[in-house]
C-alpha positions in Angstrom: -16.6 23.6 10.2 -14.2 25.8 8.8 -11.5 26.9 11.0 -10.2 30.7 9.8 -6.4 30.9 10.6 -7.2 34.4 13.0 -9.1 32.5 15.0 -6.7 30.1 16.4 -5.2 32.5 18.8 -7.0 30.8 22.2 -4.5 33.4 24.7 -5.9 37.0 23.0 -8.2 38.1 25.5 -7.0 36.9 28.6 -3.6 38.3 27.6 -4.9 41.8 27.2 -7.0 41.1 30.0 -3.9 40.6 32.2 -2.3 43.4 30.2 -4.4 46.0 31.2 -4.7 44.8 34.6 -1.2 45.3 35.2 -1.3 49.0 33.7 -4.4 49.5 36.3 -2.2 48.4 39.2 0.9 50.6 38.4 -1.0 53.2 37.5 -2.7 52.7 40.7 0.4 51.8 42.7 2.2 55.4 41.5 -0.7 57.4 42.4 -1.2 56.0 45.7 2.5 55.5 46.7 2.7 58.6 48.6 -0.3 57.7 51.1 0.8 54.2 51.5 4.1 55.3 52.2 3.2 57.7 55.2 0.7 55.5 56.8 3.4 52.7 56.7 5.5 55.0 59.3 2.6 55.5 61.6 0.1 52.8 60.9 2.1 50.1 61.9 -0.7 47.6 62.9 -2.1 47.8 59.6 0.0 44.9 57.9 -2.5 42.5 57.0 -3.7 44.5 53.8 -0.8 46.7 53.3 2.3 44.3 54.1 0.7 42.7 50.4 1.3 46.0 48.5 3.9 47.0 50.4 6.7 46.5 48.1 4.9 48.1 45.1 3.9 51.1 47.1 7.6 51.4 48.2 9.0 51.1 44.8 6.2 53.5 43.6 6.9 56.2 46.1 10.8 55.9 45.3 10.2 56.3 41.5 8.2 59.3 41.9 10.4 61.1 44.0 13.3 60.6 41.6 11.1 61.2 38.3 9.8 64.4 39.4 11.7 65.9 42.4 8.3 67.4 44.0 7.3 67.3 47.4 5.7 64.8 48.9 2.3 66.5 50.8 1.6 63.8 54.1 -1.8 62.9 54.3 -3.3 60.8 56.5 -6.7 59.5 55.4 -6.9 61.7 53.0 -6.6 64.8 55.4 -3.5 66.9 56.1 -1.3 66.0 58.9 -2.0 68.6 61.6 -0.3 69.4 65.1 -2.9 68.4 67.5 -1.1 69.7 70.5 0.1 73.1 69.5 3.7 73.9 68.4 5.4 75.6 71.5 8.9 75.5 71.6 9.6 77.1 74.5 8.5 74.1 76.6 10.9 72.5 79.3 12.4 69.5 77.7 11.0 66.2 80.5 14.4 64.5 79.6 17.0 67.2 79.9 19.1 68.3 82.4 17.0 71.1 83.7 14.6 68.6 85.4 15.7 68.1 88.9 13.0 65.5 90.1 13.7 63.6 86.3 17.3 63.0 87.3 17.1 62.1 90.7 15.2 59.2 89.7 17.1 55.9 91.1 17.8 53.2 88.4 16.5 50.5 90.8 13.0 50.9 92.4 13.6 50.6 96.3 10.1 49.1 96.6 9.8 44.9 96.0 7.1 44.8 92.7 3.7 44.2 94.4 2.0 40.6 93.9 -1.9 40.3 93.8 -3.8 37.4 95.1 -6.8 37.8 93.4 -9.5 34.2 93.9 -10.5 32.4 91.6 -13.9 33.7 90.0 -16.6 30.9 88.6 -18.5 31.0 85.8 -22.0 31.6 87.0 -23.0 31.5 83.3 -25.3 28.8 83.9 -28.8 29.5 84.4 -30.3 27.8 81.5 -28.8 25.4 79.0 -29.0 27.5 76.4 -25.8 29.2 77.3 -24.1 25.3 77.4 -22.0 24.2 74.2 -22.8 20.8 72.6 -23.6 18.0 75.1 -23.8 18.2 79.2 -20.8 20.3 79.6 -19.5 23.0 78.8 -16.5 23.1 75.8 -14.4 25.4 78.3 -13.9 23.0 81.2 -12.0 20.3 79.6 -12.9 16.5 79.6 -15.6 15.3 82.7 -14.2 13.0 85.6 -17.4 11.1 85.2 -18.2 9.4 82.1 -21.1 10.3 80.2 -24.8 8.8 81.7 -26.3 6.0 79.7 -25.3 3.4 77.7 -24.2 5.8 75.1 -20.0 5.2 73.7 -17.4 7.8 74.9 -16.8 10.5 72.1 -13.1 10.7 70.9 -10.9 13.5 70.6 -14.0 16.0 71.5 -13.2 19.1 71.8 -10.5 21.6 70.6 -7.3 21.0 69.1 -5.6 19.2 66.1 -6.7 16.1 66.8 -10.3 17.1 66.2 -12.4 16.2 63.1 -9.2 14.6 61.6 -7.9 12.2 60.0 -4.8 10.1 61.7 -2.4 8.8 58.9 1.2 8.0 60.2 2.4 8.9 56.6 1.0 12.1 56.8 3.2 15.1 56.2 2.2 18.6 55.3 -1.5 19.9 54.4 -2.8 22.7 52.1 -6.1 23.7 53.5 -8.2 25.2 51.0 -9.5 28.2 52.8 -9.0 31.1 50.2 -12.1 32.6 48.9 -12.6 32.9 45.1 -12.7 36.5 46.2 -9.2 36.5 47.4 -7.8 34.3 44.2 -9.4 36.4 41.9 -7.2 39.2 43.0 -4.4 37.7 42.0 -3.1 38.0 37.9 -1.0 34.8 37.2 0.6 34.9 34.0 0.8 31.8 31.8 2.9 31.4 28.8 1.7 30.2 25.8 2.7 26.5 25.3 5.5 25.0 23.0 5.7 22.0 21.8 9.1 20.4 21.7 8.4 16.5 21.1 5.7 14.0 20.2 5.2 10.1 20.2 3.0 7.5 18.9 1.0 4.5 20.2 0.1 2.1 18.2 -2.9 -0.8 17.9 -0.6 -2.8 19.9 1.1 -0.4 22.2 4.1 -0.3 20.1 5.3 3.3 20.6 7.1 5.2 18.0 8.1 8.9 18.5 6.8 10.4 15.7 3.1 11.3 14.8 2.0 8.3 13.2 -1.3 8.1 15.2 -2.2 11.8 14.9 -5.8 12.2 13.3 -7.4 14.5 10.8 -10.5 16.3 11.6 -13.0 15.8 9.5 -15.2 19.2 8.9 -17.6 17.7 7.1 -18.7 15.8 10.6 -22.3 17.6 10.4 -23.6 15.6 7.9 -22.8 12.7 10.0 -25.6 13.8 12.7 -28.2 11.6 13.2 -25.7 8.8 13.1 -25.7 5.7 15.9 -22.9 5.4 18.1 -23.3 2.5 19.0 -22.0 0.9 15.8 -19.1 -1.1 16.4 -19.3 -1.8 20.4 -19.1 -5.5 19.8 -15.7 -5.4 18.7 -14.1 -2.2 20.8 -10.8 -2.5 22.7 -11.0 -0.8 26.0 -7.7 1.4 27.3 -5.6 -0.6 28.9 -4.1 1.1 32.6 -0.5 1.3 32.0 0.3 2.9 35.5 3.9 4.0 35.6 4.3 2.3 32.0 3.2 4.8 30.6 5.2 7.9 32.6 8.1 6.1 30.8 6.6 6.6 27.3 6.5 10.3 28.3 10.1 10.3 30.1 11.4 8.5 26.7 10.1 11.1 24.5 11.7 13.3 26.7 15.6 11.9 26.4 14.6 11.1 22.8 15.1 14.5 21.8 17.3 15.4 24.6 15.2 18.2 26.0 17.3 19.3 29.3 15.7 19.7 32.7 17.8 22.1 34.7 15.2 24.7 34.4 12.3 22.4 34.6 10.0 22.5 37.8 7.7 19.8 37.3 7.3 16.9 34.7 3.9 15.3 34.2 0.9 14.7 32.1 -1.9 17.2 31.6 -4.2 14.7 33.7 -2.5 15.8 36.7 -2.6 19.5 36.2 -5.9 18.9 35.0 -7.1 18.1 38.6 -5.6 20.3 40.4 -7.2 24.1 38.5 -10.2 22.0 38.4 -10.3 21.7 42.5 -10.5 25.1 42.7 -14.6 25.1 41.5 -15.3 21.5 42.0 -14.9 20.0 45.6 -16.5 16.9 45.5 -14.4 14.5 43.3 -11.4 12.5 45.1 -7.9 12.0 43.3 -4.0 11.5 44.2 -1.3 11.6 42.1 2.4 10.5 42.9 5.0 12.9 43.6 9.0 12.4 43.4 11.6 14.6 43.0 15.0 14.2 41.1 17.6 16.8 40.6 15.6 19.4 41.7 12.8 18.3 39.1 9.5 17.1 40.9 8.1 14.6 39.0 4.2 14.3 38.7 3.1 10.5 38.7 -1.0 10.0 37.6 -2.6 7.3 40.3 -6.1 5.7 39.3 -8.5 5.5 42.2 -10.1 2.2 42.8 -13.7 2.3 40.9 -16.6 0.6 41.0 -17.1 -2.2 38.6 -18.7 -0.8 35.2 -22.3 -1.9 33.8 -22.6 -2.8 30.6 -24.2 0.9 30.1 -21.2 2.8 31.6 -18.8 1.3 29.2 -21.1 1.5 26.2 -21.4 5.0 27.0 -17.4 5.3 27.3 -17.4 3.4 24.1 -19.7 6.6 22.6 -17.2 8.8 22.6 -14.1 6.9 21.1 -17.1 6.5 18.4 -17.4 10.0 17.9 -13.7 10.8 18.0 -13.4 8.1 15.0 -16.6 9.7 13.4 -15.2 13.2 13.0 -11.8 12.2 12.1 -10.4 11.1 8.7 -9.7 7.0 8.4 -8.0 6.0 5.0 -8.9 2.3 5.7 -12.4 3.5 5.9 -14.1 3.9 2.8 -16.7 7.0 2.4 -20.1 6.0 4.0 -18.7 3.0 5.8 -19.4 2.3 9.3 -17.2 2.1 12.4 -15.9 -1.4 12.5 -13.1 -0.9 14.8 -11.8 1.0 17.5 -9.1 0.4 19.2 -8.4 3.1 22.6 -5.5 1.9 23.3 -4.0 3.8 20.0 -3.4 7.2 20.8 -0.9 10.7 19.6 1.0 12.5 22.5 2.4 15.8 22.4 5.2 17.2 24.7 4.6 20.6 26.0 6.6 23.3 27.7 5.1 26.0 29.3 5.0 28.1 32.5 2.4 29.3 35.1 3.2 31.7 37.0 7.0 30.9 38.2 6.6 27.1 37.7 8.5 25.5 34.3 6.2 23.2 33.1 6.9 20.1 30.6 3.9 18.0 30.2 2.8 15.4 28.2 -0.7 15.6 26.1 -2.5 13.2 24.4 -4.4 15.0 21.2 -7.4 14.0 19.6 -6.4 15.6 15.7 -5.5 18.0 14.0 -6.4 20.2 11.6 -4.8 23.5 9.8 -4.7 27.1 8.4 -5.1 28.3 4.4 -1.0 29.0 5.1 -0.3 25.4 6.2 -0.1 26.0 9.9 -0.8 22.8 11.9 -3.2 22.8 15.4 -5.0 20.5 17.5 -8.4 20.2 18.1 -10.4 19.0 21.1 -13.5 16.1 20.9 -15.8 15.7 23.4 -19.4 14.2 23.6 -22.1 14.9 26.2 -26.0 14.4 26.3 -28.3 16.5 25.0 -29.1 19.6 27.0 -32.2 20.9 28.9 -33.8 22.7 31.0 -32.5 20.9 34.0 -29.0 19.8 32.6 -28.0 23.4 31.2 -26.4 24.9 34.6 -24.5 22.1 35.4 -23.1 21.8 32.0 -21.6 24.9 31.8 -20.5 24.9 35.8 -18.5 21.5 35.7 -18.1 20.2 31.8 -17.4 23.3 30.6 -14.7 24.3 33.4 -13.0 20.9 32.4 -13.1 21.6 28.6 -11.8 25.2 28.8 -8.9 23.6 31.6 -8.0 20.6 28.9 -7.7 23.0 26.6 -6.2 25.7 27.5 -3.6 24.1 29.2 -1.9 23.1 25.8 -3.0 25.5 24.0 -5.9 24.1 21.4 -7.7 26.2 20.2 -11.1 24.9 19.3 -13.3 21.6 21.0 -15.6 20.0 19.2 -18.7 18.9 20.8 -21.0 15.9 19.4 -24.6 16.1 21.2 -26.4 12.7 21.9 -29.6 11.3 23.4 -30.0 8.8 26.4 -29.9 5.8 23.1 -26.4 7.0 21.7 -27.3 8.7 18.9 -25.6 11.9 17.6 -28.2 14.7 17.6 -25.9 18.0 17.1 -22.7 19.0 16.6 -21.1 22.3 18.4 -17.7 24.2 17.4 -16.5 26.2 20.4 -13.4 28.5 20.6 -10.8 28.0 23.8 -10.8 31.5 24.3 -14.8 32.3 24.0 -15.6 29.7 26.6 -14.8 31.9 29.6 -17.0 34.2 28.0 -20.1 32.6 28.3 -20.1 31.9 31.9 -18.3 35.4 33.0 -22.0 37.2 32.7 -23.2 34.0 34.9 -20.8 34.1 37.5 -20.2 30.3 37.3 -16.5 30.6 37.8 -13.5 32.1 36.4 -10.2 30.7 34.9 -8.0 33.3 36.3 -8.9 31.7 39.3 -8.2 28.6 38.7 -4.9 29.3 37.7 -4.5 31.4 41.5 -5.5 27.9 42.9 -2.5 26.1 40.8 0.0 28.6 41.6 -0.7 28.3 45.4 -0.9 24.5 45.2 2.7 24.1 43.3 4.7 26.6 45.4 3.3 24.6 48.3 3.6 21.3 47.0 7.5 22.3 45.6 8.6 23.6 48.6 7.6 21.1 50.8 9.0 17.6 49.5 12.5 16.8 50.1 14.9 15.9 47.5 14.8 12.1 47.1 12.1 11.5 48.8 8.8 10.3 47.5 5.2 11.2 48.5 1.3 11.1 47.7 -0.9 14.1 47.5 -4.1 13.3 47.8 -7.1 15.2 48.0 -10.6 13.1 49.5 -13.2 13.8 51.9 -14.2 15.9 53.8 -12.7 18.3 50.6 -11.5 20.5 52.5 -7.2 20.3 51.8 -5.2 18.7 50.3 -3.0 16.0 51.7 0.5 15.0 51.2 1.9 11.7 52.7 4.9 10.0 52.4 5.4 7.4 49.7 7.3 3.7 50.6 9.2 3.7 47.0 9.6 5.3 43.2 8.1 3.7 40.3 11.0 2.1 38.3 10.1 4.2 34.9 11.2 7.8 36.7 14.3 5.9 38.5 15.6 4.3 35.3 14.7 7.7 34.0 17.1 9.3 35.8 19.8 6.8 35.9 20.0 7.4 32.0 20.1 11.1 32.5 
């Protein structure tokens, strides 16, 4: 479990990736400027392609001419503009003065403009039923004068229109439907700067909070030899994680004035939960979530919401307990002496790092809690990932590497760890493998599969925030929400603002 200091780069090949895409679109932007320029003056119903590359083209075109002074040869699908019609000059101009019958024409028509009464044709479209839409009548002819025979109910808001197949929520307020294709997003190259951290803080067993990295863990990379071992050791005396709502936005917006980090450049504030969500909706379009959303001097605020869930079984949290056991497993604990088991574990403790970053146009500052640490020969310090799933099969493989994967490499990413570690289990809870993955390698291994790409989920987030920060109003607050039928996202007005971001920035 040795971590090599070169390897800790997670951004190397999706930078050069987006590298040399760029120098494949100038290159390809210069070359074609002079065709896109001369079908722009003649082709003028061709905007829904071009009016995208327009601006390039333009700029391409303009460059070239200055660069190299040449002439520009006008082609028109690739063939040379010709004149159809002959080039005789010595025809009689229509509009000048030698036309007699041209200039006599009277401005005002003497004759009234002529009015057709034509009757009203039917549609005789009707010989079998087969030509019908859904139901007795046809979708065209608007609703019956007659209800609808037998002791069936009427059918509401049938037909065409807004007000069919939705949803009626008085606080409703804008929608983002998710109709781009992954084709479409995949086009687009959104850059994403490597993230900074500025600040950190500490909870405690407790929930004392302390800004410093007093609860920040050491991996332990010795955690192979602990295979084999049962996680279920210790469950009788586990703390579960405590849901501190808006409590804990406050921890995050305290960090922030702690070390006085200024937000006058900052778009959005949040924690990596949020963003989290959102490039994961891009793949996965069955899982409901909201998140509250407020905006203060031009800062929108990102608030996390829990969703109501079903109460847990005594297996769901002993499986939730299996991975705070693992995380306490492969980490060092100086109160724990070597070969001692887990006694207790407390989720409520946890290290939080405070990230800047930026995707696409959008400053970011986000909060992130970290599971340890570990570091280079030279002394450099980086955070490592810990995750636990069931053993793998046949069956389980695909889905693996479609959903869990997608949210590892997201988690990851995001913050800028460069290496997850992985603890395998059976159905009984006990460690059978351990995996070390690279950040970076992840997208990788399902590229060849065509499972999904992560340029595309960054697309999805850069549509999603200009949307979402362009749409709510200064001092107003709101929910976006995203449930069934999955097919938008939703974004309805909110009745207040969670004390922790008012105080917040009242103390600005």
């Amino acid at each position: 479990m040795d971590f090599p200091e070169q390897d800790a780069d997670i951004f190397g090949e999706l930078e050069g990736q987006d590298n040399h895409g760029d120098g494949a679109r100038q290159s390809s932007s210069s070359s074609s400027s002079s065709s896109s320029s001369s079908r722009s003056s003649s082709n003028g119903s061709d905007g829904g392609e071009t009016s995208s590359g327009g601006s390039a083209s333009a700029s391409g075109s303009s460059s070239e001419g200055e660069d190299n002074g040449e002439e520009v040869e006008k082609k028109v699908h690739g063939y040379e503009e010709r004149d159809l019609f002959g080039s005789d000059s010595d025809e009689k101009d229509l509009f000048g003065s030698d036309n007699e019958d041209y200039c006599k024409t009277l401005a005002n028509s003497p004759f009234p403009v002529p009015a057709y009464f034509l009757p009203v044709i039917r549609n005789t479209n009707n010989q079998n039923r087969g030509n019908f839409g859904r139901g007795r009548w046809q979708n065209d002819r608007g609703a019956g004068i007659l209800p609808r025979p037998g002791p069936y109910p009427q059918r509401h808001n049938y037909g065409y229109g807004s007000k069919f197949n939705s949803r009626h929520d008085e606080r409703f307020v804008s929608e983002l439907k998710l109709s781009k294709s992954e084709e479409t997003l995949s086009r687009k190259c959104i850059a994403f700067q490597e993230p900074c951290e500025l600040a950190c803080y500490s909870r405690v067993e407790g929930g004392d909070v302390h800004f410093d990295d007093r609860s920040l863990r050491l991996f332990k990379r010795l955690i192979t030899e602990d295979v084999g071992a049962d996680l279920n050791e210790g469950y009788d005396s586990f703390i579960e994680k405590k849901d501190l709502g808006s409590e804990g936005f406050g921890d995050l917006l305290a960090a922030i004035r702690n070390r006085n980090i200024p937000l006058g450049n900052i778009h959005f504030v949040t924690f990596r939960n949020n963003l989290n969500k959102i490039l994961a909706t891009a793949y996965i379009r069955n899982e409901p979530w909201e998140m509250g959303v407020h905006k203060r001097n031009g800062v929108v605020y990102l608030d996390v919401h829990k969703l109501p869930e079903r109460p847990k079984s005594d297996l769901d949290r002993r499986r939730c307990y299996w991975g705070y056991c693992f995380e306490s497993l492969a980490t060092e604990d100086p109160r724990r002496a070597d070969g001692e088991g887990i006694h207790h574990v407390d989720a409520n403790a946890e290290y939080c790092s405070v990230i800047k970053t930026k995707l696409g146009a959008h400053r970011i500052l986000m909060g992130a809690e970290m599971d340890c640490c570990d570091s280079t020969d030279d002394g450099r310090r980086f955070y490592v990932e810990l995750k636990t799933s069931r053993e793998l099969d046949y069956h389980t493989e695909e889905r693996y590497e479609r959903e869990k994967l997608l949210k590892f490499w997201i988690q990851s990413f995001l913050a800028g760890v460069p290496y997850i570690v992985i603890g395998f289990r059976d159905d009984g809870g006990r460690l059978v493998r351990t995996e070390r993955l690279r950040t970076k390698d992840i997208t990788q291994r399902v590229k060849m599969k065509n499972y999904w790409q992560g340029g595309v989920c960054l697309a999805f987030a850069d549509e999603v925030l200009c949307w979402l920060y362009g749409t709510v109003k200064e001092n107003e607050d709101y929910i976006l929400q995203f449930a069934p039928p999955f097919n938008r996202l939703e974004l309805l007005q909110a009745q207040s603002c969670p004390d922790a971001i008012s105080n917040h920035v009242q103390q600005l």
